[in-house]
MARKE-486636 format. One line per field, with one value per residue (C-alpha): residue number from 1; residue in three letters; chain; x, y, z. Coordinates in steps of 0.02 Angstrom, whole numbers, plus 50000, padded with zeros to 5 digits. Layout:
pos <- (NUM;...)
code <- (ala;...)
unit <- (A;...)
east <- (X;...)
north <- (Y;...)
up <- (Z;...)
//
This chain:
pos <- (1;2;3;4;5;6;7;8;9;10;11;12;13;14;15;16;17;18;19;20;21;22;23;24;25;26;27;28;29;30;31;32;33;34;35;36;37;38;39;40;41;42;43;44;45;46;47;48;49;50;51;52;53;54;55;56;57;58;59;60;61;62;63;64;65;66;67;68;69;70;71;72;73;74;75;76;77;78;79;80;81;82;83;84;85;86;87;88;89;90;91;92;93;94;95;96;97;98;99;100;101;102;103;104;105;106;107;108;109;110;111;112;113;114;115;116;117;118;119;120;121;122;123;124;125;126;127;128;129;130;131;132;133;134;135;136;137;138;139;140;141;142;143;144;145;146;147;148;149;150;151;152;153;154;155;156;157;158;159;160;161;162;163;164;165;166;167;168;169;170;171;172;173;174;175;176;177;178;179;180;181;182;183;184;185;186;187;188;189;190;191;192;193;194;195;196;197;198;199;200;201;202;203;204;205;206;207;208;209;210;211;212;213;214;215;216;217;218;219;220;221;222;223;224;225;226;227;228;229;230;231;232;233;234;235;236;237;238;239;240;241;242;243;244;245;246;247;248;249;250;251;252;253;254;255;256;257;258;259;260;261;262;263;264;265;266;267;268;269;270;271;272;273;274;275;276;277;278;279;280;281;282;283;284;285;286;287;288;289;290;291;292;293;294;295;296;297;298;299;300;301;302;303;304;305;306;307;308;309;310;311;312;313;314;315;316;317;318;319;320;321;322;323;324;325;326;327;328;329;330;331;332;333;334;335;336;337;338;339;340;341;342;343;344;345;346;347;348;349;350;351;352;353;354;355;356;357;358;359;360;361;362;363;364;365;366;367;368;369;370;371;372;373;374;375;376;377;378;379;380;381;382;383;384;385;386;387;388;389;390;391;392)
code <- (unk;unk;unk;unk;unk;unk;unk;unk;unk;unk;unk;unk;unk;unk;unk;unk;unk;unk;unk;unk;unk;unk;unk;unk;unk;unk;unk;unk;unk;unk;unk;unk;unk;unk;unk;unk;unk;unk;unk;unk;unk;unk;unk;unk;unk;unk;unk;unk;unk;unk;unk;unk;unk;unk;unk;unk;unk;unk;unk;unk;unk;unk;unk;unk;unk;unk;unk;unk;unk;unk;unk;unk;unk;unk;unk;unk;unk;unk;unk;unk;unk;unk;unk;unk;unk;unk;unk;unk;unk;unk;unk;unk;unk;unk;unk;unk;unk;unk;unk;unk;unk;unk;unk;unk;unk;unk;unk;unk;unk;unk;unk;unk;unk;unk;unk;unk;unk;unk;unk;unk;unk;unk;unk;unk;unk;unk;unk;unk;unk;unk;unk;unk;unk;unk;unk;unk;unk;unk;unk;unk;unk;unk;unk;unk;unk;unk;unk;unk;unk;unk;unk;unk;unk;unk;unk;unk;unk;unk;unk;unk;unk;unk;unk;unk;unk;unk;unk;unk;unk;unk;unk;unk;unk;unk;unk;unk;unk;unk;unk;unk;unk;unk;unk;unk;unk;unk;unk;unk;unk;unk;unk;unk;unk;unk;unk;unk;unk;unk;unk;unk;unk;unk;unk;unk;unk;unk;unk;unk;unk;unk;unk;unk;unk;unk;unk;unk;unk;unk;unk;unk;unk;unk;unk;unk;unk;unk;unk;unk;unk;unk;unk;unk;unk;unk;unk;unk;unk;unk;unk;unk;unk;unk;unk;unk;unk;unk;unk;unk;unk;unk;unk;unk;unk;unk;unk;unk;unk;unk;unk;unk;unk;unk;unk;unk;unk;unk;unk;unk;unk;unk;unk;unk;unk;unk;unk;unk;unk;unk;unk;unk;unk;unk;unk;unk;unk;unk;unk;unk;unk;unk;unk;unk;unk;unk;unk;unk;unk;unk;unk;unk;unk;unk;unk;unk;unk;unk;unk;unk;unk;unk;unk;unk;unk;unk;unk;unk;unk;unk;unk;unk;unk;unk;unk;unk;unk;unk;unk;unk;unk;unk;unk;unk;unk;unk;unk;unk;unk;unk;unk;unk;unk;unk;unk;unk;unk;unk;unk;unk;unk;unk;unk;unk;unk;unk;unk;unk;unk;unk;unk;unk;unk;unk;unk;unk;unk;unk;unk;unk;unk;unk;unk;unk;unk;unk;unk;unk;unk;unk;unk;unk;unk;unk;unk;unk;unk;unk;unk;unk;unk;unk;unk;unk)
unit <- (A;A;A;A;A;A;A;A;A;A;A;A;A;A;A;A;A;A;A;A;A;A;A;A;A;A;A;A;A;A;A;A;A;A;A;A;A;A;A;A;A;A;A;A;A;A;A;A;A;A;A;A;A;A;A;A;A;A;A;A;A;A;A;A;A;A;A;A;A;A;A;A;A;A;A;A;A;A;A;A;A;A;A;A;A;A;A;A;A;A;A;A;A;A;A;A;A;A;A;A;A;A;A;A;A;A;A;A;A;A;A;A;A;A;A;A;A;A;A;A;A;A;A;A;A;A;A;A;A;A;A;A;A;A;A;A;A;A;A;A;A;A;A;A;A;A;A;A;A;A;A;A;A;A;A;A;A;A;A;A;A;A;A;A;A;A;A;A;A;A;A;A;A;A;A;A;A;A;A;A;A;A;A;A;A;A;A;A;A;A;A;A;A;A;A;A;A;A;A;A;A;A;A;A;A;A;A;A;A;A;A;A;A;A;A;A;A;A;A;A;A;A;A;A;A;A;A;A;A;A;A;A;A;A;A;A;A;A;A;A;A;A;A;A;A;A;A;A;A;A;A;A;A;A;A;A;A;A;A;A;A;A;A;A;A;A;A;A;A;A;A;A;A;A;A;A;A;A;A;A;A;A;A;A;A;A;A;A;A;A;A;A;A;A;A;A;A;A;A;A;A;A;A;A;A;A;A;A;A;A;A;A;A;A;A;A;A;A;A;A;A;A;A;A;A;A;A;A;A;A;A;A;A;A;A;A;A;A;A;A;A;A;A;A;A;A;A;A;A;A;A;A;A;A;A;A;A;A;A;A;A;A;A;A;A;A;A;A;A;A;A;A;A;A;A;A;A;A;A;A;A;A;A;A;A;A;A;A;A;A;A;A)
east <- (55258;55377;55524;55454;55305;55162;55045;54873;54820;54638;54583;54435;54503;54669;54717;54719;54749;54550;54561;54775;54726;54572;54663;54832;54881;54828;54954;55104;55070;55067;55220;55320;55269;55325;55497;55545;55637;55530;55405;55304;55149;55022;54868;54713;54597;54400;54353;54154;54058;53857;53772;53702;53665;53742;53896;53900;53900;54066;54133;54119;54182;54345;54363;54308;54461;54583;54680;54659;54858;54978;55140;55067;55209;55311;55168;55109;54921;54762;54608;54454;54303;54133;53969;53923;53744;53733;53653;53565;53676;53802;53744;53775;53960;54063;53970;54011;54172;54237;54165;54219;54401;54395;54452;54614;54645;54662;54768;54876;54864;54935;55067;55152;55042;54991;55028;54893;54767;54756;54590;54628;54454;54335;54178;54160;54336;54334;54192;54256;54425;54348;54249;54424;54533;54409;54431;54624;54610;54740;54728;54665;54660;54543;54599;54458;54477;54333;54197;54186;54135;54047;53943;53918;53909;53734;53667;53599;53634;53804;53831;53796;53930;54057;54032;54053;54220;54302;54250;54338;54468;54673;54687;54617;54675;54626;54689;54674;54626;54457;54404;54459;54336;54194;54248;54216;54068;53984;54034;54232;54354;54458;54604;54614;54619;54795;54792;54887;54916;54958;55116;55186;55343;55413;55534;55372;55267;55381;55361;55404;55403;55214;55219;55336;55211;55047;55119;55152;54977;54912;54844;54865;54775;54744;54737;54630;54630;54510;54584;54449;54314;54164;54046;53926;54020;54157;54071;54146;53969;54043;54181;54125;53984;54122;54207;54063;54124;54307;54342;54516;54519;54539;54501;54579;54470;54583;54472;54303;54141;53936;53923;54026;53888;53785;53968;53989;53799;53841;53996;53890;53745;53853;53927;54131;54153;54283;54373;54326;54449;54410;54575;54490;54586;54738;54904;54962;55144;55070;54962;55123;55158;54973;54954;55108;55062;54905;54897;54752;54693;54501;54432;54275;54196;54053;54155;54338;54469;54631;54632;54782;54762;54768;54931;54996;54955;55011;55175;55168;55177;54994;54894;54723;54527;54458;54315;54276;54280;54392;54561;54547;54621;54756;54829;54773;54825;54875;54822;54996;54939;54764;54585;54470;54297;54085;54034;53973;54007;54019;54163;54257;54260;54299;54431;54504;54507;54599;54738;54741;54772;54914;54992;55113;55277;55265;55419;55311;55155;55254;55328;55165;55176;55344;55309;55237;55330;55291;55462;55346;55188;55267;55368;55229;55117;55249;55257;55062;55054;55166;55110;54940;54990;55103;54981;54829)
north <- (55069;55136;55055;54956;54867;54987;54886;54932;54756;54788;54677;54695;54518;54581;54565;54736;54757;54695;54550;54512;54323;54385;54374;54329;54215;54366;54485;54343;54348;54528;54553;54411;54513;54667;54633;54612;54743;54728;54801;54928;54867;54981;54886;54976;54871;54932;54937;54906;55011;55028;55160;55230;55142;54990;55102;55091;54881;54801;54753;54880;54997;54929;54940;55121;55134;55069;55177;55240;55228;55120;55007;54851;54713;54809;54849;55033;54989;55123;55105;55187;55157;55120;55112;54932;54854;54711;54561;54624;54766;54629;54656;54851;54827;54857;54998;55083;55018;55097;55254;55265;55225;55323;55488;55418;55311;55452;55565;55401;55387;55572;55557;55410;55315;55131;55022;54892;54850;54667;54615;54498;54412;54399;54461;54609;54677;54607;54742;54864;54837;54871;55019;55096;55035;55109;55275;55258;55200;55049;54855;54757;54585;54462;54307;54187;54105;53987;54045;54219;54096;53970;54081;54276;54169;54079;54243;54323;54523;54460;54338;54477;54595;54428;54401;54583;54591;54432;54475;54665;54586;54582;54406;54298;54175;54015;53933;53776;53695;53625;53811;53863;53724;53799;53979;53916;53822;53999;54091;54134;54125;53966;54055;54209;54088;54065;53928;54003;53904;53963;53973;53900;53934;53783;53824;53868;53721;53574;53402;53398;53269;53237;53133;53261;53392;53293;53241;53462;53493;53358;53234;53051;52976;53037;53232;53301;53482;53588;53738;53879;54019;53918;53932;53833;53803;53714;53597;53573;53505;53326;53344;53341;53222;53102;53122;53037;52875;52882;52855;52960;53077;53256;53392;53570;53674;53823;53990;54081;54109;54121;53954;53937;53932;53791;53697;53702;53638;53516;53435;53443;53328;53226;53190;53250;53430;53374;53314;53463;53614;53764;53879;54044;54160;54058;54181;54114;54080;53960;53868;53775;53687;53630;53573;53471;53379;53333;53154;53209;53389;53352;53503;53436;53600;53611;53725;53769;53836;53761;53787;53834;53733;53594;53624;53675;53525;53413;53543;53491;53303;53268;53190;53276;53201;53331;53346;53336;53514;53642;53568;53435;53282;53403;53391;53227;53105;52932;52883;52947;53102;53075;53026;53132;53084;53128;53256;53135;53064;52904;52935;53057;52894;52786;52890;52931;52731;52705;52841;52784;52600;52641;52831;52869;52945;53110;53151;53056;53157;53308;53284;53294;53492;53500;53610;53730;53890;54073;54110;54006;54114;54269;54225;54171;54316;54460;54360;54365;54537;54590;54540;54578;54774;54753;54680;54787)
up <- (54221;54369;54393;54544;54520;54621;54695;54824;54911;54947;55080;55198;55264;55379;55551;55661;55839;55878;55779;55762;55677;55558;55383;55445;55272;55165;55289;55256;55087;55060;55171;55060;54910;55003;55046;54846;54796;54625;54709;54825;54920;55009;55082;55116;55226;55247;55377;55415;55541;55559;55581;55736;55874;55807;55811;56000;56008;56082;55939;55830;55953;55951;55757;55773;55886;55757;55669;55504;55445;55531;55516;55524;55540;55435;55301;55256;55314;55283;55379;55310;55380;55268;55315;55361;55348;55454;55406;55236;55157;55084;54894;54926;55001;54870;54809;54983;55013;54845;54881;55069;54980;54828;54892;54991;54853;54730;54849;54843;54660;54646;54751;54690;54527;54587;54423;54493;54603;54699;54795;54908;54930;54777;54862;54923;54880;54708;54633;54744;54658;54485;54532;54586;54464;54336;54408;54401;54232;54296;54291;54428;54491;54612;54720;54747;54909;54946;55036;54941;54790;54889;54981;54895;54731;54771;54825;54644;54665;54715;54593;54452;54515;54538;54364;54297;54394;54347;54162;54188;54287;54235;54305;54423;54529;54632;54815;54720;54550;54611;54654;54484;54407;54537;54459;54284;54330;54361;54203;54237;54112;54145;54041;54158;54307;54411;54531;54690;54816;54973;55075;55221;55353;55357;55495;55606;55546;55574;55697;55857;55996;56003;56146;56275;56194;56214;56422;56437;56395;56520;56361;56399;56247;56074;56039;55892;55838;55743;55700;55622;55664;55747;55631;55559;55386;55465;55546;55722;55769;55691;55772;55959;55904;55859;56020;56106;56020;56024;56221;56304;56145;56202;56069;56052;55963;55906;55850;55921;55841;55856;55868;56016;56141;56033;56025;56239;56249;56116;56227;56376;56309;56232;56386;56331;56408;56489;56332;56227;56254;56185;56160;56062;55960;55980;55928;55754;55847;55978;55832;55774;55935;55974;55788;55804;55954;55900;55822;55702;55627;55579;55484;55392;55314;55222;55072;55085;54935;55011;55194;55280;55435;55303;55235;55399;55496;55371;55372;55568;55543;55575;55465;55423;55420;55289;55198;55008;54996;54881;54857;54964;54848;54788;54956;55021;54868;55001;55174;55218;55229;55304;55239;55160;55223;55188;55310;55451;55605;55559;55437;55548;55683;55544;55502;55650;55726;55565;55577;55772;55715;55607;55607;55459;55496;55535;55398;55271;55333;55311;55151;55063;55085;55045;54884;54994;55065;55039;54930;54791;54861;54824;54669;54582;54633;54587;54413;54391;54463;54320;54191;54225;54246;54092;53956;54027)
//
């Protein structure tokens, strides 16, 4: 092994100047690891395009427009593009991502010998990673994050190549103990497993004065914030449903998505548009201050690992309503810190009356987290990372 520890991040889940909040925990964890001295990080990040005409859509023209190698926040960041099937090419992704990446990652291999490769998200980046590492003849390992095993891990042709690459894998590793036990529940090896939890900036996440904040944003009454893509999995549908029936609760809903649209009609019918904000891509600096002043974070997914908004709002003083999903009851362990309720409406109102009725301190709230920070993130990965390259 070189003296510093040589490590590719491969992540197709990373912000980039179209999407600067897509991936953004994976980004602070791979710049904590980074600024070790121990070691050298370069992150490639596929990039999926369609073919022709699809090619010519919005969206995708902006990722054409990105880069292919960049400083990224300080990180050595490659582009490559790889040819994306929308919709029904996801059991054929990491076949083409690793040979989109292959050539780039060998003239990178050459120049200066990566000691390990770490996919950042187990589906489709972990199979990719063990195509490549194969060819490199070098150690890899996968990071299971929630949905990649919750959702890619029902579909069969997906499932197969999950399996083959946690079996071939270095070491594994797990957001939180309960996705470990959902990773051994489909064939992993329990002693391969790492749980990693995530990390936090505890200087950024931190309570504030919630009412002077709540009064600046023009909130009178009880502010809730749901803070995620808008999609279906998470749920938000609940959330505004519940509004209906808790009267001068305003909600923030922090993050865009398909189900946007549906979500506006939703607030409409249920007579609470005008209690139902809806911020967008909200920049991850601004997300500290509009957690904090909320009185409740309410993030019931339908699957989760460990969610960040979790641990940050509860970093922010503001007790959570979350669902029994992922790591849930590793976070939430006393009403302190919130309530962890069935996926309905009637328990997020429940809930939420409750909390209302009698808020815990936001210290107390806080303190619950206070293991949290990415110095433990990054300590723990480098240590894993390690040993994983040195015992291959």
């Amino acid at each position: 092994m070189t003296q510093k520890l040589r490590v590719l991040t491969l992540s197709t889940l990373f912000p980039h100047g179209a999407a600067p909040n897509f991936g953004i925990f994976v980004e602070r964890q791979t710049a904590e690891l980074a600024i070790r001295p121990e070691a050298d990080v370069t992150v490639i990040n596929p990039v999926g395009v369609p073919p022709w005409p699809l090619s010519r859509l919005g969206q995708y023209q902006a990722l054409n427009a990105l880069p292919e190698h960049e400083e990224w926040r300080g990180l050595d960041v490659y582009r490559p593009r790889f040819r994306l099937i929308p919709k029904i090419g996801g059991a054929s992704n990491p076949r083409r991502i690793a040979d989109a990446l292959l050539p780039l990652v060998r003239k990178l291999h050459r120049q200066a010998p990566f000691d390990i490769i770490d996919a950042e998200f187990f589906y489709p980046d972990g199979p990719a990673a063990m195509r490549l590492a194969s060819a490199l003849g070098i150690p890899f390992t996968i990071k299971a994050r929630g949905a990649d095993i919750h959702h890619w891990g029902d579909d069969r042709k997906c499932r197969e190549q999950i399996l083959q690459a946690a079996e071939q894998a270095n070491a594994l590793l797990a957001v939180s103990e309960a996705l470990k036990q959902d990773m051994i529940a489909i064939g992993m090896d329990g002693s391969k497993i790492s749980v990693h939890y995530t990390g936090l900036d505890q200087e950024k996440f931190r309570p504030i004065d919630r009412l002077a904040a709540k009064q600046a944003l023009g909130v009178s009454g009880p502010l809730f914030i749901t803070t995620g893509a808008l999609i279906a999995r998470k749920n938000q549908d609940l959330v505004i449903r519940a509004l209906a029936r808790l009267p001068d609760a305003t909600l923030m809903l922090a993050g865009m998505g398909e189900e946007e649209h549906a979500y506006r009609a939703l607030a409409r019918q249920s007579g609470v548009a005008d209690r139902v904000r809806f911020l967008g891509s909200v920049p991850h600096d601004q997300l500290p201050h509009l957690t904090a002043a909320a009185d409740i974070a309410i993030l019931v997914s339908k699957s989760e690992g460990l969610a960040n908004a979790w641990v940050e709002a509860l970093a922010c003083g503001t007790p959570v309503i979350i669902s029994e999903a992922g790591g849930a009851r590793e976070l939430v362990g006393s009403k302190s810190g919130g309530r962890v309720v069935d996926q309905t409406v009637k328990a997020i109102i429940e809930a939420a009356k409750a909390i209302l009725a009698e808020p815990p301190a936001q210290e107390l709230v806080r303190a619950s987290v206070s293991q949290f920070s990415w110095t433990n993130n990054g300590d723990q990965l480098l240590a894993i990372l390690s040993e994983a390259a040195s015992t291959a």
